[in-house]
Backbone as JSON Lines, residues from 0, in Angstrom:
{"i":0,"aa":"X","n":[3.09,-3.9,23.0],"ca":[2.3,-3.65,21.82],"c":[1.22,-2.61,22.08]}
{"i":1,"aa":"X","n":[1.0,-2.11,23.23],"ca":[0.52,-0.59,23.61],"c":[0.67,0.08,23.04]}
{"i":2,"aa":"X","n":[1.75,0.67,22.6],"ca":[2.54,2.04,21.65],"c":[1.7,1.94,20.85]}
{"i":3,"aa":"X","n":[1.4,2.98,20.46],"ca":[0.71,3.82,19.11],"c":[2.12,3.66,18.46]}
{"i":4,"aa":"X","n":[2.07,3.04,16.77],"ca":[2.72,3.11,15.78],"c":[2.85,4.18,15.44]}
{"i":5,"aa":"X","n":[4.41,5.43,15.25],"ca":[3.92,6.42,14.72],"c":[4.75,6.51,13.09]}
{"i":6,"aa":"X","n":[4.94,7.52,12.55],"ca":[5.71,7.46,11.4],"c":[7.16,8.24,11.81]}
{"i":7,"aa":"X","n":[7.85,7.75,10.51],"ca":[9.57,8.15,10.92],"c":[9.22,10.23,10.08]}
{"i":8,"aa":"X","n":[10.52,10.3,10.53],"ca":[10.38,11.84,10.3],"c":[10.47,11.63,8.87]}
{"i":9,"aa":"X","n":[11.13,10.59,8.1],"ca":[10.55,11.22,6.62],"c":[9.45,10.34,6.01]}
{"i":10,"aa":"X","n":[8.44,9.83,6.92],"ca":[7.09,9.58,6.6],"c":[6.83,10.59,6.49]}
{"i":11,"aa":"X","n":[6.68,11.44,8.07],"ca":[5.95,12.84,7.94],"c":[6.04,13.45,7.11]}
{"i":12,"aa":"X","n":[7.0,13.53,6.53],"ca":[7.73,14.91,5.33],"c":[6.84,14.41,4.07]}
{"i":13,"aa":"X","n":[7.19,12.82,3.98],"ca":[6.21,12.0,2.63],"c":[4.93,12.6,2.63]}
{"i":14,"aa":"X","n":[4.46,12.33,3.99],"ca":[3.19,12.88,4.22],"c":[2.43,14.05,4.15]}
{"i":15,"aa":"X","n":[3.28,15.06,4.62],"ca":[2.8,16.1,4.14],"c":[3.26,16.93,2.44]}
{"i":16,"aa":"X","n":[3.93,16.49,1.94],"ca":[4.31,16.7,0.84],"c":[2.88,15.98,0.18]}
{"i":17,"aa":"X","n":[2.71,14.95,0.0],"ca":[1.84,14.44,-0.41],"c":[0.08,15.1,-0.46]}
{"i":18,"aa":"X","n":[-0.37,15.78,0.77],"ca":[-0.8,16.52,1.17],"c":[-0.76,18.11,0.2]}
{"i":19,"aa":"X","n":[-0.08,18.26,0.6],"ca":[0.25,19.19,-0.68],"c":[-0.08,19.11,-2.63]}
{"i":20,"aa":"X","n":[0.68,17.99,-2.41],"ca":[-0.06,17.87,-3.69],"c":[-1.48,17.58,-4.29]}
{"i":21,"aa":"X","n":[-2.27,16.59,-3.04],"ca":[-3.71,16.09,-3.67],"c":[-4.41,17.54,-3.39]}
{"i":22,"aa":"X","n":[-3.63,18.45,-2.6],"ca":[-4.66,19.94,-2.31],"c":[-4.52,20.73,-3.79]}
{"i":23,"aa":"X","n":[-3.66,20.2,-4.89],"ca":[-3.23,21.06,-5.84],"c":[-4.19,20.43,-7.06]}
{"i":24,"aa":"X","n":[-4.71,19.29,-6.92],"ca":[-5.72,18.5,-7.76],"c":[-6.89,19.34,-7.87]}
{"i":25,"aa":"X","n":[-7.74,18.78,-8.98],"ca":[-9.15,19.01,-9.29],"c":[-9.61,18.06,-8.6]}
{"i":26,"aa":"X","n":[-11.19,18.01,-8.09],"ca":[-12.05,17.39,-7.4],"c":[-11.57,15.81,-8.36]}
{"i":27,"aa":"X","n":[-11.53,15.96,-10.14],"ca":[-12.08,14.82,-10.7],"c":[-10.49,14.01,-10.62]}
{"i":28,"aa":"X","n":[-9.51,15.31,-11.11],"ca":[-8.34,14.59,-11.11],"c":[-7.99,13.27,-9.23]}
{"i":29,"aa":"X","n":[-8.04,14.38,-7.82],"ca":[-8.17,13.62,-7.02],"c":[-8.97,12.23,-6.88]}
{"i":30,"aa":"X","n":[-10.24,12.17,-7.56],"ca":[-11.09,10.95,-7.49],"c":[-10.61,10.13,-8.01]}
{"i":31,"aa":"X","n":[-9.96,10.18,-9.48],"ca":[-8.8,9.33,-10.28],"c":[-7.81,8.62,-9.57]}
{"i":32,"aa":"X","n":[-7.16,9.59,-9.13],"ca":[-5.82,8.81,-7.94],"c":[-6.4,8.34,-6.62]}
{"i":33,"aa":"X","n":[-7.47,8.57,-6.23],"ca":[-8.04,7.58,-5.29],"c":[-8.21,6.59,-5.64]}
{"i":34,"aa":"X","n":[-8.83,5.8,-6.86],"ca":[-9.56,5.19,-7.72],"c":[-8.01,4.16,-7.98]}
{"i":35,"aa":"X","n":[-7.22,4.92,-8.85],"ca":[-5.63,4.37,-9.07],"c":[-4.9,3.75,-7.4]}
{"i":36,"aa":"X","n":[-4.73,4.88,-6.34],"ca":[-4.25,4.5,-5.43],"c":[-4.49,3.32,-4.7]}
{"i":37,"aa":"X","n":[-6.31,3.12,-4.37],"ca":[-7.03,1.72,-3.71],"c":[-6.61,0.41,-4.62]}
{"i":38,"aa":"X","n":[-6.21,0.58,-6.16],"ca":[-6.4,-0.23,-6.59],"c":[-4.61,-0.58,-6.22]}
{"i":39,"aa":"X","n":[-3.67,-0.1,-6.03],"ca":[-2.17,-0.26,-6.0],"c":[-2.76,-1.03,-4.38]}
{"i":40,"aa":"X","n":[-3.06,-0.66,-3.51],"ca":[-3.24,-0.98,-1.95],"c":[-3.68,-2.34,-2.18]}
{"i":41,"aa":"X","n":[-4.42,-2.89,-3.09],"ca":[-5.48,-3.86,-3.32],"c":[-3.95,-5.18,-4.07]}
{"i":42,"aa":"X","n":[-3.56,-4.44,-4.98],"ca":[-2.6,-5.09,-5.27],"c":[-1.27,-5.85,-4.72]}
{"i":43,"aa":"X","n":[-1.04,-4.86,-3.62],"ca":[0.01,-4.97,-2.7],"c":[-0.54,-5.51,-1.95]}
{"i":44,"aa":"X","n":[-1.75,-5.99,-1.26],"ca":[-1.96,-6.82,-0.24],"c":[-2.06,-8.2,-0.47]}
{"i":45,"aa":"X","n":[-2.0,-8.12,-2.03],"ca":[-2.49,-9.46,-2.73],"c":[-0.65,-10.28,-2.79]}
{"i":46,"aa":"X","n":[-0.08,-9.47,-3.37],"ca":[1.32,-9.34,-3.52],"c":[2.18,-10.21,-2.09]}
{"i":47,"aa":"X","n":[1.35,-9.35,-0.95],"ca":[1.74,-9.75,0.83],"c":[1.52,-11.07,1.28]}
{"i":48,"aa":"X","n":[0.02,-11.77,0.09],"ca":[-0.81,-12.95,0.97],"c":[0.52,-13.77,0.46]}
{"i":49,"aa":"X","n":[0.15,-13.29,-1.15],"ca":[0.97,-14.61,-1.88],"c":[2.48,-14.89,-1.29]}
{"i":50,"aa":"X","n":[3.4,-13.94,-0.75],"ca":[4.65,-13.88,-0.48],"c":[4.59,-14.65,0.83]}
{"i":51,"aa":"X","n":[3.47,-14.39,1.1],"ca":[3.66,-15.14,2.68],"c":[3.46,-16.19,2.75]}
{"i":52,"aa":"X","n":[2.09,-16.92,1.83],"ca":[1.63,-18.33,1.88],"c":[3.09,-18.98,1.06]}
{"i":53,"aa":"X","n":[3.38,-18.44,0.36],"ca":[4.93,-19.17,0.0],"c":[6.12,-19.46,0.72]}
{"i":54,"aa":"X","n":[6.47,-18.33,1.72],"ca":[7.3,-18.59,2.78],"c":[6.5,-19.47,3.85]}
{"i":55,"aa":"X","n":[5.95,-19.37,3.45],"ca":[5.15,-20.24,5.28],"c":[4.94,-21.67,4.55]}
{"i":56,"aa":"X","n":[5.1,-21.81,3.38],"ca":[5.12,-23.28,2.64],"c":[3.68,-23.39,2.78]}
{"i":57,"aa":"X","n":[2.32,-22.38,2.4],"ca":[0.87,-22.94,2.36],"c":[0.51,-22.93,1.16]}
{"i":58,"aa":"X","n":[1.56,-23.12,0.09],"ca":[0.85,-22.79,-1.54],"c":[1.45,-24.16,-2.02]}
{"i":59,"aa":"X","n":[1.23,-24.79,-3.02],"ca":[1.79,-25.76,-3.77],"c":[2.77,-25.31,-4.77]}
{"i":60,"aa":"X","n":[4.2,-25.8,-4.64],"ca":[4.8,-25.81,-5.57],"c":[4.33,-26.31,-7.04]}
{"i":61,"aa":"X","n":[4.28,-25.25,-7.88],"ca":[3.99,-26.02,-9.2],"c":[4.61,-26.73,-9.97]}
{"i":62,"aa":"X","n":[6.37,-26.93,-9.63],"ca":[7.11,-27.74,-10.29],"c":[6.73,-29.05,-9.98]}
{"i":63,"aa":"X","n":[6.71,-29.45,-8.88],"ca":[6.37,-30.64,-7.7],"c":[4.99,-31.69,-8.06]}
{"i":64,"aa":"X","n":[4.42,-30.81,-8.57],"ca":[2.77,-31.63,-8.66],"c":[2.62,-32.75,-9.63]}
């Protein structure tokens, strides 16, 4: 577990493509999709807890109760 995680070659490509585009934004338009993007990250981690406390059996079934 040393290794530095790196990305696959079409991360990179994602990545810099991506790159490309927020350089093609306005200051206000970029602040927007930051604003949009944190909130997708925020979502998806929420998305991760719940999927997991369900497989790991730490949530209550609501049929069950």
């Amino acid at each position: 577990m040393n290794q530095p995680i790196e990305l696959s070659l079409e991360q990179q490509f994602s990545l810099c493509s991506f790159q490309t585009q927020v350089n093609q934004m306005s200051r206000e338009q970029a602040q927007e999709f930051l604003v949009k993007l944190y909130e997708q990250m925020m979502m998806r981690e929420t998305m991760y807890r719940h999927f997991l406390k369900h497989q790991w059996g730490l949530e209550p079934n609501p049929g069950l109760e």
